[in-house]
N, C-alpha and C positions, 0 to 999 in steps of 0.2 A: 602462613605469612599473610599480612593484612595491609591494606594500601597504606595504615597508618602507620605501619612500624619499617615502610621503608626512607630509605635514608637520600635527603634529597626528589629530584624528578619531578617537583609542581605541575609544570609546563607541561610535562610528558603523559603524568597522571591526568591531566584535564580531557587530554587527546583521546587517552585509552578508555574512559571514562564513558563518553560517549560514545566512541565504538561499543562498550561491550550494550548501551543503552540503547542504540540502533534499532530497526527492524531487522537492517543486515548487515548484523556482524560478523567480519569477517573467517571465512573457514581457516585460513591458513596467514598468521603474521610474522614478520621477522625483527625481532627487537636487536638492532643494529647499532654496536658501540664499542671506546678502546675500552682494554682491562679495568677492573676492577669501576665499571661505571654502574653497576648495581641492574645487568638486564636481568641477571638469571632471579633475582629476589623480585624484580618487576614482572616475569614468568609465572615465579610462586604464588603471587599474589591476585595475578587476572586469574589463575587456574582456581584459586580456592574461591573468586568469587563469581564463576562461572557455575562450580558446583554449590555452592551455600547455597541452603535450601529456605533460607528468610532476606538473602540479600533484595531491598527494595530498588528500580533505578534510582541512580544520582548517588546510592549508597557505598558503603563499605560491605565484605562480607561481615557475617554477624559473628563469627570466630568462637559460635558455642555450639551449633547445630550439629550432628555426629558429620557432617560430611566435612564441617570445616577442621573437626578434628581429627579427622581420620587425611584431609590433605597436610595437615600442619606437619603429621609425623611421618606424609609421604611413604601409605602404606592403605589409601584410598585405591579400591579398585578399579576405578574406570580416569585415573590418573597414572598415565604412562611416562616413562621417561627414554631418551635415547642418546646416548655421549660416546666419547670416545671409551675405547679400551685398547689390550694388547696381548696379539695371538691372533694366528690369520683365519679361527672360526671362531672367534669373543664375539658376545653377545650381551649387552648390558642387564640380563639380567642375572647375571653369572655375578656380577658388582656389585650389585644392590644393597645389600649390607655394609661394602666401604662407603657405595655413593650416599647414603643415608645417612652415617655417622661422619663423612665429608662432610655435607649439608650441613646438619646440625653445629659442625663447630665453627664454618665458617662458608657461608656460602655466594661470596665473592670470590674464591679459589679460583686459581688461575689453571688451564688447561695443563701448562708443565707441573706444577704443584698436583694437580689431579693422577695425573700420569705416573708421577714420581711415586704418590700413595698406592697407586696396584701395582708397583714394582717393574716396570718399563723398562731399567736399564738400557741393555742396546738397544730394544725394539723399539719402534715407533708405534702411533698412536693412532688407529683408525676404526671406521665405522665401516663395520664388514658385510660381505653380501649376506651373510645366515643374520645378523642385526637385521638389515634390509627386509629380510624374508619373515622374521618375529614381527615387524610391523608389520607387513603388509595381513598378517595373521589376527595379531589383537586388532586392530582398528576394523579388522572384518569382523568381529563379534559384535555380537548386541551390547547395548549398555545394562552393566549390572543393577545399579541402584543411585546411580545420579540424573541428572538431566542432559547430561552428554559425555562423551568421551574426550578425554584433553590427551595431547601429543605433546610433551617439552621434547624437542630436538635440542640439545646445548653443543654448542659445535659443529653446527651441521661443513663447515668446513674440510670435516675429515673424512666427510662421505667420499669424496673425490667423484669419480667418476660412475660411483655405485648409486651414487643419485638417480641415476636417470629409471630405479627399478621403482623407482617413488614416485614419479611425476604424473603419471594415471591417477593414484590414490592422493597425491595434493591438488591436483587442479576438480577431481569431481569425487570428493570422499562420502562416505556412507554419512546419512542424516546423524545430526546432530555430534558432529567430531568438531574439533576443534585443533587445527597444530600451532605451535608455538616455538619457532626457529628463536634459538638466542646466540647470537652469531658477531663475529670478530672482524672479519675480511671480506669483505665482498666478493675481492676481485679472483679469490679461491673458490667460490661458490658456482656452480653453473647458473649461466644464464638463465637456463628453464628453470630452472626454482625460483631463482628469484624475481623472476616474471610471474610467479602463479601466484605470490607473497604479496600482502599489505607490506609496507617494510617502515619502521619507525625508528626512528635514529634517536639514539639515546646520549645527549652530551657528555663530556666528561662533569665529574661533581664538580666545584669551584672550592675554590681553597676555603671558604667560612664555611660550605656546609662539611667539610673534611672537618674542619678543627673544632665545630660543632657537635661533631657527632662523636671524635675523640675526649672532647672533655664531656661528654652527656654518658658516655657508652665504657671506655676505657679508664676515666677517672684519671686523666691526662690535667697538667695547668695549662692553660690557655698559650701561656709562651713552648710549652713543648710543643701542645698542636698544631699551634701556627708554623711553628719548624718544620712540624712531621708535612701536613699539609700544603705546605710551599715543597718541597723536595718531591710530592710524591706524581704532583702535577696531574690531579685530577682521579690518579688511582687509588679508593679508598682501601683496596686490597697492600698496595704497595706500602701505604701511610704504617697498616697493622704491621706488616711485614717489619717493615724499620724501626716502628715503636719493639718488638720482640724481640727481634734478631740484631739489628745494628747493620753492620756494612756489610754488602751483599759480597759474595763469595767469587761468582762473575765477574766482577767490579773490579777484585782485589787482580783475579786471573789476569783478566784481561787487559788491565795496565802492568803488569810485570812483564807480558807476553810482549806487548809495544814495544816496551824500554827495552827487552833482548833484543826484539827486532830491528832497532834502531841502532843498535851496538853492531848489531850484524856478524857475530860470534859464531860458525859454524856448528861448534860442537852444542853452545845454547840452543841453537833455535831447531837441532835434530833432539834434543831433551824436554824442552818444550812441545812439538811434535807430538812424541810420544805419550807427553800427558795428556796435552789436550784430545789427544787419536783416543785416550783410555777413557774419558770422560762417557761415551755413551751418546748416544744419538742426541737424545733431547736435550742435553747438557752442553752440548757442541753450539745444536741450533740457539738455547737461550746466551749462552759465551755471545756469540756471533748478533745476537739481536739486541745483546747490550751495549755492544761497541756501534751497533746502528747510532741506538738512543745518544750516547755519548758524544759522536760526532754531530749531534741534532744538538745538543747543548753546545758542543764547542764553537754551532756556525750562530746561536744565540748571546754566545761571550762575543764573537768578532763584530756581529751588528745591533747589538741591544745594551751590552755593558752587562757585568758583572752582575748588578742585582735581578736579570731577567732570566741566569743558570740554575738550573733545577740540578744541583748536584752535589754530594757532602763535602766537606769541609777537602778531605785530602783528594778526593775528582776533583774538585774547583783548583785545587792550588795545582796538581797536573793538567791540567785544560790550562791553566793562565802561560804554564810553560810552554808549550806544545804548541799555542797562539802563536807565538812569536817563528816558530822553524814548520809551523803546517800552513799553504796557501790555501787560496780555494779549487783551483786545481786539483791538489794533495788531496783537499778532502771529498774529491765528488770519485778521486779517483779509488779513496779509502771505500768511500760508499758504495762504488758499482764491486769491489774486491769482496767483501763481507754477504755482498747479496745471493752474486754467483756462487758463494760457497754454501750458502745457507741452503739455496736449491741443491746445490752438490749434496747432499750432507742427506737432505729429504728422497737422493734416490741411491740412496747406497755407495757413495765413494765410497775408496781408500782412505780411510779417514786419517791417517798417520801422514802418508806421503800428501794428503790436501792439505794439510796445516804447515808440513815442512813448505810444500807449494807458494803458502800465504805469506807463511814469513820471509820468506825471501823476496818475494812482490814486493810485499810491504817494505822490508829494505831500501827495495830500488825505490819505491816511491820516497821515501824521504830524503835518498840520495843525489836523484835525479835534478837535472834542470827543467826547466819546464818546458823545452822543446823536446828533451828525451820523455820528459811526460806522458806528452801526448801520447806519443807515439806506445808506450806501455799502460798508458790508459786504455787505449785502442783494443789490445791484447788480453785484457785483464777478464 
């Protein structure tokens, strides 16, 4: 990957540019952005030209040297990678063969897409202490045949608490290493890491460099792109996704699960339960982070208008309805209901009796007046 073949980022590139032109460039950065905003391809590309062994400053890497071809196909020795997996002793290089053929066909891949490819189902997604202890092992080795050792952490979010076995080795790592955190959530990440971090924020794309890069790259008309582009609100991951697939599956769930809930149907919402309880951990979590999103557009339908909702055709025409019988109450109360569960979800509920749980909440919440509101807001 070469500064030139990434998509979008000017601004960002100028910054990195000069750090890596420095005298002191930084040992440890955190390229900090929502989905599909292109850090992990901005990772790939400061790593191939940390090691290109013609890159000039001010330059690109040269993309012919054995070093930059040997990072291209991310199977250069003294370029390490560390992400999430599943199994409570995974170790990333146990993956390395999905994560490489991941890479290659798409390497905007979002963390549940990544998960879903090494077969997650119920388990959850982390970066385990025997991962922890494989780093602390390679980055203590010599450099084989580059000019330094590179670290891509991707996700360092899923380290949780196992971080802390790293914090020695990012704050004073062996001569010439390099780590390179491409990260999601701050507010997941410990403090200590991300105190010992450069940290650079990486914007979302904007909607012409999305519809740019779909009619340059995908062979898209310019009026598809712009569609896809506007709906995807900055995720060029999300744009592809919809250009391939069409309406997201979540999407479909998670408003038939409303509309039971709003019926308030006993036997529906103990059948609904049930699905949603079978869906699998990361399935549950993404359900529940898309009705985030959703209630994020519908509070942009109440104060922007309609042409400001990033949402397809039949979401828009459910959000116009839903306008009319959800306050803003309703929806802070939807919002704090979806969150708590999502943490429920990431420590192991009952995942059948949590969603029976929800749907019933959720009942009340659209049933309610808004001084019984409160009062079940309170609880929620």
């Amino acid at each position: 990957m070469r500064f030139k073949d990434l998509i979008g980022q000017k601004d960002t590139l100028v910054q990195v540019r000069q750090m890596l032109d420095s005298a002191r460039m930084p040992h440890a950065m955190m390229f900090l952005g929502q989905k599909g905003s292109g850090k992990l391809t901005l990772a790939l590309a400061v790593a191939q030209a940390i090691l290109c062994e013609n890159r000039n400053p001010g330059e690109d890497s040269c993309g012919q040297c054995s070093q930059c071809q040997k990072v291209s196909k991310l199977i250069h020795p003294d370029l390490h990678f560390s992400f999430p997996t599943v199994g409570p002793k995974a170790t990333s290089d146990q993956f390395l063969p999905q994560w490489r053929e991941a890479l290659a066909e798409n390497p905007f891949q979002n963390g549940f897409e990544w998960l879903q490819r090494i077969g997650s189902e119920n388990q959850q997604g982390n970066i385990t202490k025997e991962e922890c202890t494989r780093i602390l092992h390679k980055i203590g080795l010599k450099v084989f045949e580059g000019s330094h050792k590179v670290l891509i952490i991707w996700l360092p979010e899923y380290l949780g608490n196992e971080g802390n076995r790293l914090l020695k080795l990012i704050e004073e790592p062996p001569e010439q290493t390099v780590f390179i955190l491409v990260a999601e959530e701050a507010d997941k990440i410990l403090n200590t890491i991300l105190s010992r971090c450069q940290v650079i924020r990486i914007p979302p794309m904007g909607d012409a460099v999305i519809r740019d890069a779909l009619v340059s790259k995908q062979q898209l008309s310019e009026e598809q792109a712009s569609a896809l582009a506007f709906l995807s609100d900055g995720n060029y991951n999300e744009a592809l996704r919809l250009h391939q697939e069409g309406i997201n599956d979540h999407a479909s769930d998670f408003i038939a699960w409303l509309r039971a809930c709003y019926q308030g149907k006993p036997a529906e919402l103990v059948e609904w339960s049930n699905k949603l309880g079978g869906l699998g951990r990361e399935n549950q979590k993404q359900l529940l982070q898309y009705g985030l999103h959703f209630l994020r557009e519908l509070m942009s339908l109440k104060t922007r208008g309609v042409e400001a909702v990033r949402l397809q055709a039949n979401e828009l025409e459910t959000a116009k309805r839903m306008d009319k019988v959800i306050s803003w109450l309703r929806l802070e109360a939807f919002a704090e209901l979806f969150s708590v569960n999502i943490y429920h979800i990431e420590r192991n509920a009952h995942a059948r009796l949590q969603f029976l749980d929800a749907g019933i909440r959720i009942y009340q919440i659209f049933k309610s007046e808004d001084h019984e509101l409160r009062r079940l807001f309170n609880k929620a």
